[in-house]
C-alpha positions in Angstrom: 0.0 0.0 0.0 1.3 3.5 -0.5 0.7 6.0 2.3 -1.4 8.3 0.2 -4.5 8.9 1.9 -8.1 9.2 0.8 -7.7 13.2 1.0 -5.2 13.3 -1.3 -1.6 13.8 0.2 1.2 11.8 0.8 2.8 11.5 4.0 4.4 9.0 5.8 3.1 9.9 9.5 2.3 13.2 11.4 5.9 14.1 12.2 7.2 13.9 8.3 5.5 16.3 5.6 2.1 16.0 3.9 2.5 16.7 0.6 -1.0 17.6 -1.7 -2.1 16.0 -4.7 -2.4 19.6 -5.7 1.3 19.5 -6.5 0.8 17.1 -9.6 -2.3 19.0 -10.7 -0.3 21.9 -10.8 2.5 20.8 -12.9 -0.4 19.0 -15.6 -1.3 22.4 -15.9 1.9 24.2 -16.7 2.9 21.8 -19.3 -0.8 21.5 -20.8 -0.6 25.6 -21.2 2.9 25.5 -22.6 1.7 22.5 -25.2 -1.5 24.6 -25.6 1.1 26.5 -27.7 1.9 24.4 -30.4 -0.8 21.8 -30.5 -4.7 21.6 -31.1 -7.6 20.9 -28.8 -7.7 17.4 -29.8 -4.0 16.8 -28.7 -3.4 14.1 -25.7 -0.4 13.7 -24.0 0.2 10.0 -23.0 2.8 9.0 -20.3 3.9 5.5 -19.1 5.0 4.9 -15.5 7.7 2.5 -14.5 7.9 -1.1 -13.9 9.1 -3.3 -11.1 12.3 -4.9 -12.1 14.2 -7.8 -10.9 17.3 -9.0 -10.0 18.8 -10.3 -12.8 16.4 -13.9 -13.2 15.5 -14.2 -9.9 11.8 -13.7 -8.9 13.4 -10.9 -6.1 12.6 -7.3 -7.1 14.8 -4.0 -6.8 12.6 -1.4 -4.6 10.2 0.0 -6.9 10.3 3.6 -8.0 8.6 5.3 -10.0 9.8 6.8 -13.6 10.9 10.5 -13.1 8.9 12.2 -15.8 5.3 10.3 -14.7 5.8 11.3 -11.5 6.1 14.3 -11.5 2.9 14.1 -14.0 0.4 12.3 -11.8 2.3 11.6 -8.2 1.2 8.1 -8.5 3.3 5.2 -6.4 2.1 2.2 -8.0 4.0 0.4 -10.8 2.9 -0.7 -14.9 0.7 2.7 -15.1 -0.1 5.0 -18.0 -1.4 8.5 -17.7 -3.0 10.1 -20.2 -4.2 14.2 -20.5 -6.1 16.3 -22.3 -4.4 19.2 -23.6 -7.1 21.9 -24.1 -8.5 21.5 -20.6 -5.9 19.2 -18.5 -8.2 16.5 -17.7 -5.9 13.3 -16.6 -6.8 9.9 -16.7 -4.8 7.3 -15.3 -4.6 3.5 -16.2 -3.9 0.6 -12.9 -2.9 -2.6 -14.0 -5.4 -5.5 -13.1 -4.6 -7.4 -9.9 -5.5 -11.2 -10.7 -7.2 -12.8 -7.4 -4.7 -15.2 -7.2 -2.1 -12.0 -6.6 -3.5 -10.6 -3.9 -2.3 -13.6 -2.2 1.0 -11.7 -2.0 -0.4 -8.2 -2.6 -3.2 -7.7 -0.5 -6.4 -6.1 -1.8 -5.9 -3.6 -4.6 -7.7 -0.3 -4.3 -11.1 0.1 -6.6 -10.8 2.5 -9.5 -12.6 5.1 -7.5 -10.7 4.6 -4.8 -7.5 5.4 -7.2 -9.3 8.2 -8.7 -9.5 10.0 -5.0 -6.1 8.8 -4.1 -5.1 10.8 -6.9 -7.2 13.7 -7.4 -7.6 12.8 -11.7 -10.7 12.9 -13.5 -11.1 9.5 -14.6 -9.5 5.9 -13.1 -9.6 2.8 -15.7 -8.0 -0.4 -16.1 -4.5 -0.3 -18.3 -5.7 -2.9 -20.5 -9.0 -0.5 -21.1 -6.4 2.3 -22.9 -6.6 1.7 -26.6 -10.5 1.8 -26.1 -10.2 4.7 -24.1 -8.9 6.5 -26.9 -10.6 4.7 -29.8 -13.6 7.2 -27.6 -11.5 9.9 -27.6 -10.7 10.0 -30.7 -7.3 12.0 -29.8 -6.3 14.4 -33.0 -2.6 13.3 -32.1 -0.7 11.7 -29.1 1.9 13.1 -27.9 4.6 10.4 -26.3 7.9 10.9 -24.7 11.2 10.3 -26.9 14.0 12.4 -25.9 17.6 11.7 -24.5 19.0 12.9 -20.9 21.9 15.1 -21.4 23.6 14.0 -17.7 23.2 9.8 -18.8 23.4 10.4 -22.3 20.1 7.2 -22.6 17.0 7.8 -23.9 13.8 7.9 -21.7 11.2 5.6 -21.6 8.3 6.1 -24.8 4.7 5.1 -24.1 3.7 1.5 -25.9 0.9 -0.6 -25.6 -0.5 -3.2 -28.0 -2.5 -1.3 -31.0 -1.1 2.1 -30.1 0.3 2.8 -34.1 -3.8 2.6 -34.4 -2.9 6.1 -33.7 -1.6 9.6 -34.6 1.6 10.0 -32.6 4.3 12.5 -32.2 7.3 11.9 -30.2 9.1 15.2 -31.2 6.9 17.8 -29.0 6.8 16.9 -25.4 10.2 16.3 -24.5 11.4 19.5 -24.5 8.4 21.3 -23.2 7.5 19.0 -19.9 12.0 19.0 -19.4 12.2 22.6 -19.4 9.3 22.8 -16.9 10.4 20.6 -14.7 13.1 23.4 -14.5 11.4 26.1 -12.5 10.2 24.5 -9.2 7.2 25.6 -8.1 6.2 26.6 -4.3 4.3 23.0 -3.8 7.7 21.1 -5.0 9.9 24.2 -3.2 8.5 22.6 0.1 9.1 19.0 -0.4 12.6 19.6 -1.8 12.8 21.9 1.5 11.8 19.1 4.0 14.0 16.8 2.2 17.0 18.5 2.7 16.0 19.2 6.1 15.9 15.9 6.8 19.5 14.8 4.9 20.9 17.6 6.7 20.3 16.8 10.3 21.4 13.2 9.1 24.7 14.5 8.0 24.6 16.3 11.6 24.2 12.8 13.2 26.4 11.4 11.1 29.3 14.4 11.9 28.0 13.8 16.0 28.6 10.1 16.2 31.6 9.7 13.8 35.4 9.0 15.0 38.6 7.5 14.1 38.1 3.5 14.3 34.8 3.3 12.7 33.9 2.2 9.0 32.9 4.8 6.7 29.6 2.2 6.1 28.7 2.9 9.5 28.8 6.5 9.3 26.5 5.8 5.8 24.3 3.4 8.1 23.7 6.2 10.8 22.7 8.4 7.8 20.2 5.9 6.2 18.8 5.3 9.9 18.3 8.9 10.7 16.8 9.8 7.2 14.2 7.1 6.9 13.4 6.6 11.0 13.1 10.3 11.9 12.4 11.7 8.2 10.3 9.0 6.7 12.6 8.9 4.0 13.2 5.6 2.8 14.9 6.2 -0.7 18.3 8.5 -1.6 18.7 10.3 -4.2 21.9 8.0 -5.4 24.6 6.0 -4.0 26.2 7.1 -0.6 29.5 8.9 -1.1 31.2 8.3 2.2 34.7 8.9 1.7 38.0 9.5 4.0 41.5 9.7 3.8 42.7 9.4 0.3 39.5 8.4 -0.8 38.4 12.1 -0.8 40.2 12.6 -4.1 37.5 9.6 -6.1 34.9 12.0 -7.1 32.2 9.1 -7.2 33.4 7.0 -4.4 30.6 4.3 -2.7 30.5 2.3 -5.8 30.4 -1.5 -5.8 34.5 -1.5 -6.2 34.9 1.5 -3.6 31.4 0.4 -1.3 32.3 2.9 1.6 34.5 0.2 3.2 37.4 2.0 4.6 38.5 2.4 8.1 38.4 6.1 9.2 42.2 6.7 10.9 42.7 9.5 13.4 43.4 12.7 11.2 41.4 11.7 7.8 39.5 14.0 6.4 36.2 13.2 5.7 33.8 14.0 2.7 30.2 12.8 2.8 27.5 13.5 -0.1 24.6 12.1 0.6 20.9 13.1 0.0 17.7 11.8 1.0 14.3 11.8 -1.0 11.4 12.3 0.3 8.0 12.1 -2.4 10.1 11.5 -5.2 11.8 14.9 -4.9 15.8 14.3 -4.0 18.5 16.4 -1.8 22.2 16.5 -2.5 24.3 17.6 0.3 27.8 17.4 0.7 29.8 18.2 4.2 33.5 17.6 5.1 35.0 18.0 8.1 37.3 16.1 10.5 37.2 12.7 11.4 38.5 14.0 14.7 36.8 16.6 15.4 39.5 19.4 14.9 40.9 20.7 11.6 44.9 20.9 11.5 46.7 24.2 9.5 46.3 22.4 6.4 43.1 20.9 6.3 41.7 24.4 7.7 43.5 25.9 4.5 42.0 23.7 2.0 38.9 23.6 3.5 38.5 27.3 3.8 39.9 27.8 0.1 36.0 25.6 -1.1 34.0 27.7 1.2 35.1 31.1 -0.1 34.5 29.8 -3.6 30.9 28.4 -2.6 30.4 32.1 -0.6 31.8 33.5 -3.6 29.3 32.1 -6.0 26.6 32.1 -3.8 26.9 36.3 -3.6 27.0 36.6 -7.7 23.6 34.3 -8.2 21.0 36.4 -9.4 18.5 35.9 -12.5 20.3 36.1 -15.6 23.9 35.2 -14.8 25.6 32.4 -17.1 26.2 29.5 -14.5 29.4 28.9 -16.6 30.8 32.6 -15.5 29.4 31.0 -11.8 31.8 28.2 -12.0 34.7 30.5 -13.8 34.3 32.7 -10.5 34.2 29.6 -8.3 37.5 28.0 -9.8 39.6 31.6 -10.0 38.9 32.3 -6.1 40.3 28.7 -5.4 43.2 29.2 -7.4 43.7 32.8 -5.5 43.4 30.9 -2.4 45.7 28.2 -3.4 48.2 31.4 -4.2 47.6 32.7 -0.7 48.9 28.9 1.2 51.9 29.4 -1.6 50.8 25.8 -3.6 50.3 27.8 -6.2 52.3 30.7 -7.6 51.7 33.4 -10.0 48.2 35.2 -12.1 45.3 33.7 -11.5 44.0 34.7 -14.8 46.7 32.8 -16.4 46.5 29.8 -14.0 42.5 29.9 -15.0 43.3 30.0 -18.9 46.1 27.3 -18.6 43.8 24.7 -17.3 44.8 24.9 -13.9 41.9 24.4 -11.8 40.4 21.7 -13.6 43.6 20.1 -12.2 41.8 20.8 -8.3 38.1 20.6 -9.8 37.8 18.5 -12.6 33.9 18.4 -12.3 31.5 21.7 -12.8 30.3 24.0 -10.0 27.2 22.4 -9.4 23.9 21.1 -11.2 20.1 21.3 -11.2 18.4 19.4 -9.0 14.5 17.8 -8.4 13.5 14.3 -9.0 16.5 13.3 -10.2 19.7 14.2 -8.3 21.0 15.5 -11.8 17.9 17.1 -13.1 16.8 17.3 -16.6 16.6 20.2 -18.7 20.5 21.4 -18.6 21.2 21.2 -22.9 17.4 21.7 -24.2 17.2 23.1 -27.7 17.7 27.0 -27.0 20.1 26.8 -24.6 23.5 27.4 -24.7 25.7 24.3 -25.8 28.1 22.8 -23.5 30.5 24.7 -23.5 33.6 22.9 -25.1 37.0 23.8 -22.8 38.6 21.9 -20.0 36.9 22.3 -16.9 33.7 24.2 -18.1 33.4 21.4 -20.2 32.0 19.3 -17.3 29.2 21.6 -16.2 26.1 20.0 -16.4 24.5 22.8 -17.8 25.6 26.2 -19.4 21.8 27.9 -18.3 21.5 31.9 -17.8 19.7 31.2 -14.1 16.2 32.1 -14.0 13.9 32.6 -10.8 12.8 29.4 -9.3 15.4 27.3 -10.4 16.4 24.7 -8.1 20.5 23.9 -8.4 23.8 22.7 -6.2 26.3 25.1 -5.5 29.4 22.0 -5.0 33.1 23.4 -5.6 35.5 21.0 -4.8 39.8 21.0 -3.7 41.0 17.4 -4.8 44.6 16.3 -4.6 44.2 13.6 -7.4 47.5 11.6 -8.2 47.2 10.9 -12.2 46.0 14.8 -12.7 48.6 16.1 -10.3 51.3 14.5 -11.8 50.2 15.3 -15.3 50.4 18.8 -14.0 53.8 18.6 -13.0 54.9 16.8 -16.0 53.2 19.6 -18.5 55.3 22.7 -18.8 52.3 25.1 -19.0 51.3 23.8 -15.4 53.9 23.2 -13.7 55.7 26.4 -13.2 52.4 27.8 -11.4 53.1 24.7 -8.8 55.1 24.5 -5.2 56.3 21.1 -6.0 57.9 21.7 -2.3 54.5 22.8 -1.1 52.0 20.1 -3.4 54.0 17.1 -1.4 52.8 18.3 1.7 48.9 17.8 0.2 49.7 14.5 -1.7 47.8 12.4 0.2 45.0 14.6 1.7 42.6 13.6 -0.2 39.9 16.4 -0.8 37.3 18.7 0.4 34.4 19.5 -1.3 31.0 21.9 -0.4 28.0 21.4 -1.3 25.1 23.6 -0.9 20.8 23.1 -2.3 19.6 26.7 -3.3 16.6 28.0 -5.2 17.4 31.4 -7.4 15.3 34.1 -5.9 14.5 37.4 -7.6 16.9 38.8 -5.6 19.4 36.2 -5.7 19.1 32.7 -4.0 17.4 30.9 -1.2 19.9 28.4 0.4 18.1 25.8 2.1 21.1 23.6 3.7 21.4 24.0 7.4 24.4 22.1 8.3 27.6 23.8 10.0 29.8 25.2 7.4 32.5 27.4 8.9 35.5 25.5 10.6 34.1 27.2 13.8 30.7 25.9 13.3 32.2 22.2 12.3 34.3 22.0 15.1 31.5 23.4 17.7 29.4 21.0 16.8 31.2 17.9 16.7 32.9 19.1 20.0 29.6 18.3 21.8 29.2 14.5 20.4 25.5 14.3 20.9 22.8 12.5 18.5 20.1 14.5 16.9 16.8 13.1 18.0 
């Protein structure tokens, strides 16, 4: 059973968020007005939900959730659904696989059609195998299908089928980048849920950062955060894989994988970097924190970490509507380098560090990303908008957007001390003579610190929703008291 209730909200108990139906209803309407547009009264847009998938042949499924761009659509929990919508006046139907008798054995007792129709706050509830009559009634003008590949995977998302559909005008060029560029601009209803959800990851990280200390496994500090999220917050997905790394293992950008699971012992002086974000209603945080296994950052670690928070405070001051988020991550990178200049690693003009490649050497991944459903949201190349951009460093971003108001992105820059990339710089004559060969020995093994902030662009610049400790004062205060969050 989902915890939807009969009103129309999701929530998974009094002391996690309710989050309205309305929120879906909502979005169905932006996207029928933008389509409104380009299409004619008789134009339907028809969307296919997920399936449950299994491991590999065995009859044991992977948790089921549901296909980003369908839920955000319709909200709906339940697997092997279609949705279907009017353009001209928004009216959604949805489509619930029959559950055989002999199922419910193992499924309990499915909800009736008007029972779904409630649930979800939609005009009309059928059976899935009921569509292709549905429509034959409908007599849709043109069907409008989702075909239309994610810039951040580079794979193509998942087009509606169903036996008889070529029965049927259909146009797969449309939607795509008309519901991706919506699901852009957050609005207020999503604003909230993405609010609560970083809420909750951050006062995980918090309990994470109170219980952690030199002995344990970086799994167990992961552990405490899945515990916290889902037993306080009622969050029991993340947005991806745990990135709890320490030590050295701060310089593998996408650490917690199944070769790197988060297995390391955490020694007495490691730094740690943990990114992790919990989701809450399908809509994801991404919050990175790093900090001291111990408790207390020595002269160096202070210096590197201090050298990614004036580059996030940096950026953060310079967001306003309009602003290229590739000059955002140019700004990021130079005040790092300058930073880097003021410890002596680095020597010489910033400028000509910036245009030699330089701090793609530190950061080789862009400032930061949009951020929803989908940890890296959708919408950062849509036709008219800027390309990627094509040099070394920028070349990473994840979008080259001007910023607009109620846009919901990651502010993450990022000091790494990664072997095969510092030795390159060494080895390259450009590069090396900005580097204190003397100075870069003394950081070989560090590791690396990155920052990582959720913000929505305001009209007046941005709203950053991440309450964690972020100055080496606050850090060190707060770990100096060793308590668990409740």
């Amino acid at each position: 059973m989902t915890c939807i209730s009969q009103d129309g909200k999701f929530s998974l108990g009094e002391h996690t968020l309710a989050v309205p139906m309305e929120l879906y209803k909502l979005n169905r309407e932006r996207l029928c007005k933008r389509l409104s547009e380009v299409v004619d009264k008789d134009a339907y847009v028809l969307l296919q939900g997920g399936s449950n998938i299994s491991h590999y042949c065995t009859d044991v499924d992977y948790i089921f959730r549901q296909e980003p761009y369908f839920h955000w659509t319709f909200g709906v929990s339940e697997p092997d659904c279609y949705g279907l919508i009017q353009v001209s006046n928004g009216e959604a139907h949805l489509f619930f696989p029959r559950v055989e008798e002999t199922q419910t054995v193992w499924l309990g007792k499915p909800l009736s059609l008007d029972e779904y129709k409630c649930r979800y706050k939609v005009n009309y509830a059928s059976y899935a195998d009921t569509l292709g009559e549905t429509l034959n009634t409908l007599k849709p003008s043109v069907i409008l299908t989702l075909y239309g590949k994610n810039t951040d995977s580079d794979m193509t998302c998942k087009e509606a089928h169903f036996e008889g559909i070529d029965r049927f005008t259909l146009d797969n060029r449309i939607l795509h980048k008309i519901i991706a560029d919506c699901r852009v601009i957050k609005t207020d209803y999503e604003k909230e849920v993405m609010r609560y959800a970083t809420k909750v990851t951050c006062n995980a990280h918090k309990s994470v950062m109170a219980k952690c200390k030199p002995d344990m496994h970086e799994y167990q500090c992961e552990a405490n955060f899945l515990h916290y999220a889902y037993y306080v917050g009622g969050c029991r997905h993340v947005g991806y894989n745990n990135i709890c790394c320490s030590g050295m293992n701060g310089a593998v950008l996408h650490y917690g994988h199944a070769t790197e699971p988060n297995s390391k012992e955490i020694h007495d002086g490691d730094m740690c970097l943990f990114d992790m974000g919990a989701s809450y209603s399908g809509y994801t945080a991404d919050v990175t924190v790093s900090f001291p296994a111990n408790g207390k950052f020595t002269n160096d670690q202070r210096a590197i970490y201090n050298t990614v928070l004036a580059a996030s405070l940096a950026v953060m001051n310079a967001i306003k509507p309009g602003v290229s988020w590739v000059d955002m991550h140019i700004l990021a990178n130079k005040v790092m380098l300058r930073e880097l200049r003021e410890i002596d690693l680095l020597r010489g003009d910033v400028d000509e560090m910036y245009e030699a490649g330089l701090a793609a050497i530190f950061q080789p991944h862009g400032l930061g990303h949009l951020l929803g459903i989908d940890v890296h949201d959708v919408g950062g190349y849509l036709e008219g908008h800027p390309d990627r951009p094509l040099k070394p460093g920028v070349n990473a971003l994840r979008t080259a957007r001007n910023l607009e108001v109620g846009m919901a992105l990651t502010v993450e820059p990022g000091c790494y001390f990664i072997e095969p990339l510092l030795k390159r710089a060494l080895s390259d004559p450009v590069l090396s003579r900005f580097l204190n060969e003397k100075v870069l020995k003394r950081f070989w093994k560090f590791g690396g610190v990155r920052i990582e902030d959720n913000i929505f662009v305001t009209e007046r610049g941005i709203e950053n929703y991440t309450p964690v400790p972020r100055t080496v004062e606050e850090i060190e205060e707060w770990m100096s008291k060793k308590e668990t969050v409740a």
